[in-house]
Every structure is written in C-alpha cells, then in structure tokens.
C-alpha positions in Angstrom: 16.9 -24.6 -51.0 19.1 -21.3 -50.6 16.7 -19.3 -52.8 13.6 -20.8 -50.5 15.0 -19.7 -47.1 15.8 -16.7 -48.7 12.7 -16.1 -49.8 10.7 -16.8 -46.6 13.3 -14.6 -44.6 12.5 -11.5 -46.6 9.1 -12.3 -46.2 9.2 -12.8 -42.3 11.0 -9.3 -42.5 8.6 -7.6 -44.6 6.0 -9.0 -42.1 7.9 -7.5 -39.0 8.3 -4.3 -40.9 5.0 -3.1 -41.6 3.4 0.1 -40.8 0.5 0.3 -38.5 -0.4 3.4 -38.8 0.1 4.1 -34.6 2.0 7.8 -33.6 4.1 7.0 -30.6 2.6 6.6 -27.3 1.4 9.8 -26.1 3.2 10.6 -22.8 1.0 10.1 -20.1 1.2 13.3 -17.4 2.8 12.7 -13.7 0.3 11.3 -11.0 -0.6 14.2 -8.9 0.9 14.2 -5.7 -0.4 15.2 -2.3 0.5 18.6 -1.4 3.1 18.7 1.6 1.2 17.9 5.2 -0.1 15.9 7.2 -3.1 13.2 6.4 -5.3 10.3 8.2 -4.3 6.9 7.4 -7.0 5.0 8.6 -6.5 2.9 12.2 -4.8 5.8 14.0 -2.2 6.1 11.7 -0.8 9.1 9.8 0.9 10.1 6.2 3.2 13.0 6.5 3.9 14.1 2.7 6.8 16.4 2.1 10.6 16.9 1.3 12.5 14.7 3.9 15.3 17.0 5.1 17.7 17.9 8.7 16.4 20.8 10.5 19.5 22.4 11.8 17.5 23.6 14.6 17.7 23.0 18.5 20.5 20.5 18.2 19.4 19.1 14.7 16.3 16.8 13.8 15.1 14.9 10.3 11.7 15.9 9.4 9.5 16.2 6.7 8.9 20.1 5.1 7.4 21.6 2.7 7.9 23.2 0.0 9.3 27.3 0.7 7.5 29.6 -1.8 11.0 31.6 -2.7 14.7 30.5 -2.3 15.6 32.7 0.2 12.9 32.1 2.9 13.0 28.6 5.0 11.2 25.4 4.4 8.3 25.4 7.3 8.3 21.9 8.7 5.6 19.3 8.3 6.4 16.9 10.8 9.3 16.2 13.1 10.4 12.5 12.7 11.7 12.0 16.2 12.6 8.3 15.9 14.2 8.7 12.8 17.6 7.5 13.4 15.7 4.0 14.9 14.3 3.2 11.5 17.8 1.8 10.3 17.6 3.6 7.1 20.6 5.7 5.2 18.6 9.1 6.3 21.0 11.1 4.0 20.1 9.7 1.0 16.3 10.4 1.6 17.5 13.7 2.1 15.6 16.7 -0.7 13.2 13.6 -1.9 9.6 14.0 -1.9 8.6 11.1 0.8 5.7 9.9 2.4 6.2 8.7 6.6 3.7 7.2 7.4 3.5 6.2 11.6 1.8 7.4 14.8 0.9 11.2 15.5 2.9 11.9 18.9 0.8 14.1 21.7 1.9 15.8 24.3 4.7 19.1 24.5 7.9 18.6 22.4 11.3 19.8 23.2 11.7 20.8 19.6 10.5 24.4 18.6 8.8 22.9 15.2 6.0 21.2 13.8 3.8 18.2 15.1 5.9 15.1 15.9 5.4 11.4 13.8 6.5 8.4 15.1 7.7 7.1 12.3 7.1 3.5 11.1 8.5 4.0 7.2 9.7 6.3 4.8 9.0 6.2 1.0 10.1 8.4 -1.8 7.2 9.1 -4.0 8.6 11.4 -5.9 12.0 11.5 -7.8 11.7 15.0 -9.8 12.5 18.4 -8.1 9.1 18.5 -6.1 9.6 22.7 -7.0 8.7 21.5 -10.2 5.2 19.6 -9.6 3.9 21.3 -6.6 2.8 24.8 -5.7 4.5 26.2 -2.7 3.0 26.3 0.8 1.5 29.2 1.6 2.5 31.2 5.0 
C-alpha cells in the first residue's frame, strides 16, 4: 500500500511539474495618465489632474499643480481646492500624490492670487510613482 501512494504521489508531482513552454508574463506598461489640468466631467462637473500639494501662498491653500519642468522653478497651480479642509480627509497624506478632484468649477473673483478654484467633492490618488517619472512637465 506504501509503494502505491508512493507511486501516485510522484506521479501527481511529475504532473504539477511540467514545463509548458510559457516565458513569464510580459510586464504590461503603466496606463497613461492625464497630463496635469483641468477637464469636463460631464453634468457640470470637473476633474482637476495633478500633484495634490499646500501652496504656501497668501495665508496657505491645498491645491492641485502641476508638474515644474526643472527643480528649481515652482510648481504652477492647477486648481485651488478651497473647501479642502471640509472634505474630512488626512490632506497631508495626499500631499506629492498624483490625484484626481473631481467637484464644481467655482466662478466669480477669488481672494487667492492662483489658479481657477474647484469645489471639491473627492480626491483620488491615481498615481503612486513619482509623477516626474511618467509625465512630461508643463510647459510655461
């Protein structure tokens, strides 16, 4: 009996161990991401696409920027999230990620010397590499 269940084991290994003839997957590239601005959403709504960072700016606002072209020069700003700090979300750790807000394109003047103003209804990260190393920069 000992010599039979031995017998069928190597054979259920010998079956589990055969070669195919299949590579490894192929890596499949990144999904190409939006570049960093503003898009329609569809029923009013907007997508602001960017790196989610706080402006130090006229008291300090989150916002979504864009990519700077060189280290040295400053990120130009997407969109300024004004409601951010309603959204009951840890801002900080949203902070350098490559979002997506989508919400309500504000009208009217702004007390902030930057960018078009979102409402903001969500923020998602949709991208978790350096965005520097899958976008081009923005272009003054």
């Amino acid at each position: 009996m000992l010599i039979l269940l031995a017998g069928v084991t190597a054979l259920l290994v010998a079956g589990c161990a055969t070669d195919t003839g299949q590579s490894e997957p192929e890596k499949v590239p990144p999904v190409p991401l939006d570049p960093p601005g503003i898009y329609e959403a569809g029923d009013g709504q907007v997508r602001a696409v960017g790196i989610f960072d706080r402006v130090e700016l006229e008291g300090g606002f989150w916002a979504v920027v864009g990519v700077a072209d060189t280290e040295s020069a400053e990120s130009q700003v997407v969109a300024v999230i004004p409601n951010a700090e309603e959204l009951d979300l840890d801002l900080a750790s949203f902070r350098g990620r490559y979002v997506e807000v989508a919400g309500t394109l504000l009208e009217g003047a702004s007390i902030r010397m930057a960018g078009p103003e979102i409402e903001a209804s969500s923020v998602t990260i949709i991208a978790e590499e350096d965005p520097a190393d899958v976008l081009q920069p923005l272009q003054p």
